[in-house]
C-alpha positions, -999 to +999 in steps of 0.1 A: +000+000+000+013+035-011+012+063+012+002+095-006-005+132+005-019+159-018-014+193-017-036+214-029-060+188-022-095+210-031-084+225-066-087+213-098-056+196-097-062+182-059-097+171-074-088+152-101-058+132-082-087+126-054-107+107-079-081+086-092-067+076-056-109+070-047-111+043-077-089+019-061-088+028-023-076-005-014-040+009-026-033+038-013-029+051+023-040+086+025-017+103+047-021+141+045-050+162+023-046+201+024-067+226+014-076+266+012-109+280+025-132+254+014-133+233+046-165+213+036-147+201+005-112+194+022-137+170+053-154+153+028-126+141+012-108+135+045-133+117+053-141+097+020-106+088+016-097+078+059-068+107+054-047+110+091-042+143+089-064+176+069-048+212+067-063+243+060-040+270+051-064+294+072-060+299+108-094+311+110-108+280+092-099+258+118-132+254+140-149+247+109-126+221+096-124+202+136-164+204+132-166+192+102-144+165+112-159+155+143-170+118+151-136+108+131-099+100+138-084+123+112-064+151+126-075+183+121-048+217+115-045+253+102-019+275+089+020+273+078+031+253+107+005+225+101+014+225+067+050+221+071+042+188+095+016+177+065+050+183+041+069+161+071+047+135+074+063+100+058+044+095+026+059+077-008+043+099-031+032+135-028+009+155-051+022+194-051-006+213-062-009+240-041-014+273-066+017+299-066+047+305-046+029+290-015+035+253-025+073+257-030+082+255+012+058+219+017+076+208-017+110+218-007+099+195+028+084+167+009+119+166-009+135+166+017+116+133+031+126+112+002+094+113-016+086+111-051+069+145-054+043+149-087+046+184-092+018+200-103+028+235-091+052+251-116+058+283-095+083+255-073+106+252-103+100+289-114+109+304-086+137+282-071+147+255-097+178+252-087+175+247-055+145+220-057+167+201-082+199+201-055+170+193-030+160+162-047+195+149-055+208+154-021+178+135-006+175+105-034+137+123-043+122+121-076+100+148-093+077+141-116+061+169-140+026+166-136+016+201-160+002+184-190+027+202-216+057+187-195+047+154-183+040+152-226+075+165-228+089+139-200+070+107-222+083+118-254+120+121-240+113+088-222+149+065-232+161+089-255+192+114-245+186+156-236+217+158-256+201+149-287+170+174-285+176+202-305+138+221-295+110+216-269+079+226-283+052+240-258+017+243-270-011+264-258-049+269-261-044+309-266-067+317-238-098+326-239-094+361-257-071+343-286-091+354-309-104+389-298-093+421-319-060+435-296-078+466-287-110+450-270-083+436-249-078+466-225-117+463-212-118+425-207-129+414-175-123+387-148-152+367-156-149+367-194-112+357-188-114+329-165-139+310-192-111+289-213-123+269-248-109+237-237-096+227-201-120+226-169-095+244-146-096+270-111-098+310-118-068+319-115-049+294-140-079+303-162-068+336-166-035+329-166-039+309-194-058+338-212-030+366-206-004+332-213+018+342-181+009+302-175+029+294-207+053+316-198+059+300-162+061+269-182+088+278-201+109+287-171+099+257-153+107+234-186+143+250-192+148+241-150+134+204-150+152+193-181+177+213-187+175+224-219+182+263-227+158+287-234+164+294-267+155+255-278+118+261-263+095+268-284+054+281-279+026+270-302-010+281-305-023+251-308-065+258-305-078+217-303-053+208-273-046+174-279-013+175-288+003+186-257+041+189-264+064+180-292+101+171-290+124+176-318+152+156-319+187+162-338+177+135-367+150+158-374+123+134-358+093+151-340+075+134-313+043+141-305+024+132-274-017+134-282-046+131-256-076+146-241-077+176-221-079+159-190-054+160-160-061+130-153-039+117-179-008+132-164-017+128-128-021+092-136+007+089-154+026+100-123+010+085-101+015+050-119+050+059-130+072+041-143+041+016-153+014+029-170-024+025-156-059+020-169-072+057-168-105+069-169-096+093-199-109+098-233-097+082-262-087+102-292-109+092-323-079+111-350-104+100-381-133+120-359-111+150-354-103+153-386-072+177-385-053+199-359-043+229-364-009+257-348-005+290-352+024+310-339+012+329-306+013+370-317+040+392-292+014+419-286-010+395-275+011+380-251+036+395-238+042+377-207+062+353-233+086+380-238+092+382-202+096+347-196+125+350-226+140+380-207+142+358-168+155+329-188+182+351-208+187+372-168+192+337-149+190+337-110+163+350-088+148+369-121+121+338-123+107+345-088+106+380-092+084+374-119+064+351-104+053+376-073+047+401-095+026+382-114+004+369-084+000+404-072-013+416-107-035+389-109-047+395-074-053+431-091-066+424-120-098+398-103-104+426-080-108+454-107-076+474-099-057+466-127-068+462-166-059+432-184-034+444-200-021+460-174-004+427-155+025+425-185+036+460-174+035+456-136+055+424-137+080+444-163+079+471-139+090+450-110+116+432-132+129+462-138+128+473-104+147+440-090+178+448-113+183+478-103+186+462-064+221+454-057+228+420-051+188+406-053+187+388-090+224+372-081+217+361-049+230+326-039+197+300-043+187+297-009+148+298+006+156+328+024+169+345-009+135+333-029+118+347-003+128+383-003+129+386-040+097+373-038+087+400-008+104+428-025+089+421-061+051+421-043+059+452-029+074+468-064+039+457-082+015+467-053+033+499-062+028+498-098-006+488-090-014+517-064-001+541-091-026+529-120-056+525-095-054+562-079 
């Protein structure tokens, strides 16, 4: 029997890993199930799957989640110190799905345990690649991509050599607004941004993937798990998404890796790694769908590409920088203080501000460096923000 935790256990993410583990219950031994503010959900599942321990990250949650919990044996606890024990906790295989810069302390613990973490979070490798990488060696951990583009990316190089790849190719949905005239963009709001064509996912990811700052933490986060630079990364439009990522290899091959949009696919694929599983997943009818089509993904559309190009080409703490500022414009931006458009230039504005701070961007790799780049870059967009909102 496997002892699992999940992280982020009441997202999308957390969601579709819960149903997975549910279908065969006899295997798994739920260790740990953390959550956010939606304490009903987090019980239910606590309960449902006999977890030992539930977290919310709320201190103010916690009567709630004890209540909700009551007549059981599973542990109820609240806040960053109940999640760093959750993160402690021995468990085989961990799911990191927490969203943004917040799963990248109970990763860096789960690491630190020995466990094979499924990383679902790509602000962890973003903001502190690095250092999770050293993490894992140092502690005989594995990490397994579970963001569909790179867990496509990790089959397709499955036996063959990084030496021998000559591009990664990233593809993308475009977003919601992919096909919106540029100047409508400006007056787009939350809700018309977190409805995607294609993937069910939370809000924020959602609009991420509309403004394409989640493809451009993907690039980061592919260039840090595989190692392959920057410049060999490529980003396709790619409206159907069923082909996921491509690899191109130096005999001019190009594989392909095809499938639903459905996470499950690469949660189970991590989860069952390195066998592959029955899923409860779509299969592709190819005669049905008739073609697919790519289109390269237009600069003034997205420009949170060019700013993923720019951390790559800057190297050290230049990804988490980015990363803060782009949380705190997207905080912005759901609560009507900042246009759409406007996110691109507060996370250039703090970029900008980071480099001109002595000693920030080259910074040795340690979590107290990522975390005051990551401090300092919120407080350089709140300011950007402030300015545009008075």
């Amino acid at each position: 029997m496997r002892r699992v935790s999940i992280f982020g256990a009441t997202g999308s993410v957390g969601q579709s890993t819960i149903d997975l583990i549910a279908r065969a219950p006899e295997a798994y031994e739920v260790v740990a199930l953390t959550g956010g503010r939606n304490v009903a959900r987090l019980a239910a599942d606590a309960r449902r799957l006999n977890a030992r321990f539930a977290v919310t990250a709320h201190d103010e949650c916690l009567n709630d989640l004890r209540a909700a919990l009551d007549g059981t044996q599973i542990r109820a606890g609240a806040g960053q110190g109940a999640l760093k024990e959750a993160a402690a906790m021995p468990a085989d295989w961990v799911m990191s799905a927490i969203v943004g810069a917040a799963g990248l302390l109970p990763g860096l613990i789960a690491l630190e345990q020995g466990a094979t973490l499924a990383l679902a979070n790509k602000e962890t490798l973003v903001c502190a690649g690095p250092l999770v990488m050293e993490t894992a060696r140092r502690h005989g951990a594995t990490i397994l991509p579970v963001d569909s583009e790179h867990s496509a990316a990790f089959q397709c190089l499955a036996g063959e050599s990084a030496a021998d790849v000559e591009r990664l190719i990233l593809t993308a949905s475009g977003g919601a607004f992919r096909d919106w005239p540029l100047a409508r963009l400006a007056t787009a709001t939350p809700e018309q941004a977190a409805t995607h064509p294609n993937w069910v996912m939370g809000q924020r990811i959602t609009i991420d993937s509309a403004s394409m700052f989640n493809k451009a933490l993907e690039v980061i986060e592919a260039k840090e798990f595989f190692g392959i630079e920057g410049e060999r990364i490529e980003v396709l439009i790619h409206p159907e998404s069923l082909i996921h990522a491509m690899v191109g290899h130096a005999d001019g091959a190009l594989m392909a890796h095809l499938g639903a949009p459905d996470m499950r696919h690469a949660i189970g694929y991590a989860l069952n790694w390195p066998v592959r599983a029955d899923l409860p997943v779509a299969r592709l009818d190819l005669a049905e769908i008739g073609s697919l089509t790519f289109r390269r993904p237009d600069p003034a559309r997205y420009p949170a590409l060019d700013l993923a190009r720019q951390v790559m080409a800057r190297g050290g703490l230049a990804g988490a920088v980015l990363n803060a500022a782009k949380e705190r414009a997207l905080d912005a931006f759901i609560a009507r203080d900042l246009p759409f458009t406007g996110m691109a230039d507060a996370v250039a504005f703090a970029l900008d501000r980071a480099e001109g701070e002595p000693g920030l961007i080259d910074a040795e790799f340690t979590l107290d460096s990522v975390l005051r780049a990551d401090r300092m870059a919120r407080d350089w967009a709140d300011a950007y923000i402030h300015k545009q909102s008075v």
